[in-house]
Steps between C-alpha positions, in 0.01 A plus 500: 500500500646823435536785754310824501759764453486859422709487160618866415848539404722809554695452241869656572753561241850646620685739158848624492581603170236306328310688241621232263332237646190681702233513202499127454466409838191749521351340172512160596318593840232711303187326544668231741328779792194505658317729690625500855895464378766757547828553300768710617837560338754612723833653289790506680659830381544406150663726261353382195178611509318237611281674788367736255422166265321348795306810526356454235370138430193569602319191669472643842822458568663681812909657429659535832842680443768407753765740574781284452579150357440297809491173337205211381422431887473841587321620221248172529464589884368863394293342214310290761485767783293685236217236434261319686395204282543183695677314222834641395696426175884590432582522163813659353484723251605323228281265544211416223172341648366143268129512436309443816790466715366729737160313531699191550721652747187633715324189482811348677384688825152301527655139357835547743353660808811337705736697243592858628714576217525384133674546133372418154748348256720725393644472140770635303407737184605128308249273623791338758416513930659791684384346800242241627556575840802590710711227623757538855837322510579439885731790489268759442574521132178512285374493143224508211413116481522290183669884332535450161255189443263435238137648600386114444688347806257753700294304785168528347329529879516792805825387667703593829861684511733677678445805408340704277653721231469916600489521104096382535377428866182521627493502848157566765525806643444354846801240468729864413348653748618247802887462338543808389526451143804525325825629676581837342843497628592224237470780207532226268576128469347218730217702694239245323668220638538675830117540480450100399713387778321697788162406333587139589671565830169698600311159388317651180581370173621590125342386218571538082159512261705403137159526305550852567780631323682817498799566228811684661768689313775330663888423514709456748740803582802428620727736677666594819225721622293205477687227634553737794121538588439150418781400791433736735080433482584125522682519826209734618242251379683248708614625809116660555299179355657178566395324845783429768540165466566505079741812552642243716537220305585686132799681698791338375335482142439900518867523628647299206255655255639837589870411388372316180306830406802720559673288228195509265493889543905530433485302223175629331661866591192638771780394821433862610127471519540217675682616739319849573200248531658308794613844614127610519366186680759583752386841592134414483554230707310631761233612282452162374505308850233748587272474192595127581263468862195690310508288218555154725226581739285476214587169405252212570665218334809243566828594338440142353144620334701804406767337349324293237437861316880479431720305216809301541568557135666787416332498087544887473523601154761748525658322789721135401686288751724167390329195534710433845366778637099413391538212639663596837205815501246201480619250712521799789114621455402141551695475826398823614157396438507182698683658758232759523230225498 
């Protein structure tokens, strides 16, 4: 039986610099509305027009201008603050809505009333997955699963992940509400699976809808400045989410993993970002220990329950280890797991 749920969506897209991309994003969702929705585009100080383009799409849309580029979370957290719709949905704004995704994605909320949070399947402008659902290595490392697929090896039914992808998430406004959304102070990089993780912890749950699909402009920028947010958000994703007793136990493979990134960074040239991102954990250290006892009193599960969210695997597709070291990464997790058991 399906629940009775209030199903209006603020929609919510976060712009910097994307005039190029804005129009389609509002012509797929023309028509995809109903009454009772709300759209609001929050630009993040672009210089390249794009507020002015928002402006003037017409559809009821809302332009919030924020002073100053304050990144996706921040911009998203303003977004949200500005609407009172009880069913929220992320999208990025190069993002291109299928035909009746949004339908599909709204539906979700009666057919998945355990799900607080969920993503469509996002697809590359090709045809090929971006993601299907975010996937969690043990050490915090996450990414877009089955990247790069065929659309055909899709699970045909609703399905559970890790997390779900910032690039489309709906979320209820309740579920938000009681975390806190996502963490602004990430500016970019990882907040999503921040979000996912805590959702668990907190007992809710994450679900993907593939027969709603969403197209995303997408590649995968590499760069110091990126490998430096994605380091230092990990270590804030773990040191604030993971229960005692699996901090305990993944210790020595954290340890160890830290040396074997410092050579990946040296050798792939992004050693300093590394290294300013181990700098940064250090000084918010006590930051992080005291997110870290608001975020575990709201946990109402085992580490154990917790743990089966993560992946022994490390099958990132910008990310390759020798077969020793797969191996070695898989044969841990299962320890770790029975140990935790």
């Amino acid at each position: 039986m399906l629940a009775a749920v209030n199903d209006a969506v603020a929609v919510v897209v976060v712009t910097y610099d994307s005039a190029a991309a804005l129009a389609k994003l509002a012509a797929s969702l023309s028509g995809q509305l109903r009454a009772g929705d709300e759209l609001v585009i929050v630009d993040n100080a672009s210089t390249d027009g794009t507020a002015a383009l928002a402006r003037g799409l017409g559809a009821g849309a809302r332009v919030i201008e924020a002073r100053s580029n304050g990144g996706y979370a921040a911009g998203a957290r303003l977004g949200v603050n500005a609407t009172s719709a009880p069913l929220i949905l992320l999208l990025n704004a190069d993002t291109v809505l299928g035909d009746g995704a949004l339908a599909r994605l709204r539906a979700a909320a009666g057919e998945h009333p355990e799900w607080a949070a969920w993503q469509p399947a996002v697809l590359l402008p090709d045809g090929r997955i971006n993601t299907s659902g975010g996937v969690v290595h043990f050490l915090g490392i996450g990414w877009a699963g089955q990247c790069g697929a065929d659309a055909s090896e899709l699970d045909e039914l609703p399905h559970e992940t890790a997390f779900a992808s910032g690039a489309a998430l709906v979320v209820r406004r309740e579920d938000w509400q009681a975390l806190d959304g996502l963490r602004d102070d990430y500016f970019l990089y990882g907040e999503d699976l921040d979000f996912g993780l805590r959702l668990w912890l907190a007992g809710r749950r994450v679900g993907v809808e593939p027969r709603a699909r969403v197209i995303h402009d997408y590649a995968f920028e590499r760069g110091a400045r990126k490998w430096y947010l994605l380091e230092r958000n990990r270590w804030r994703t773990l040191l604030a989410i993971y229960p005692p007793g699996l901090l305990l136990a993944l210790a020595p493979a954290l340890a160890a993993a830290e040396l074997g990134i410092l050579v990946l960074a040296a050798r792939d040239h992004w050693l300093g970002a590394k290294l300013r991102a181990q700098l940064a954990t250090l000084l918010g250290l006590r930051r992080s220990l005291a997110r870290r006892r608001g975020v575990q009193a709201m946990r109402t599960i085992a580490a154990a329950e917790f743990a089966e969210q993560l992946n022994g695997e490390l099958e990132h597709p910008n990310i390759s280890l020798p077969r020793p070291l797969r191996i070695a990464s898989a044969a841990y997790w299962r320890l770790t797991s029975l140990l935790l058991r």
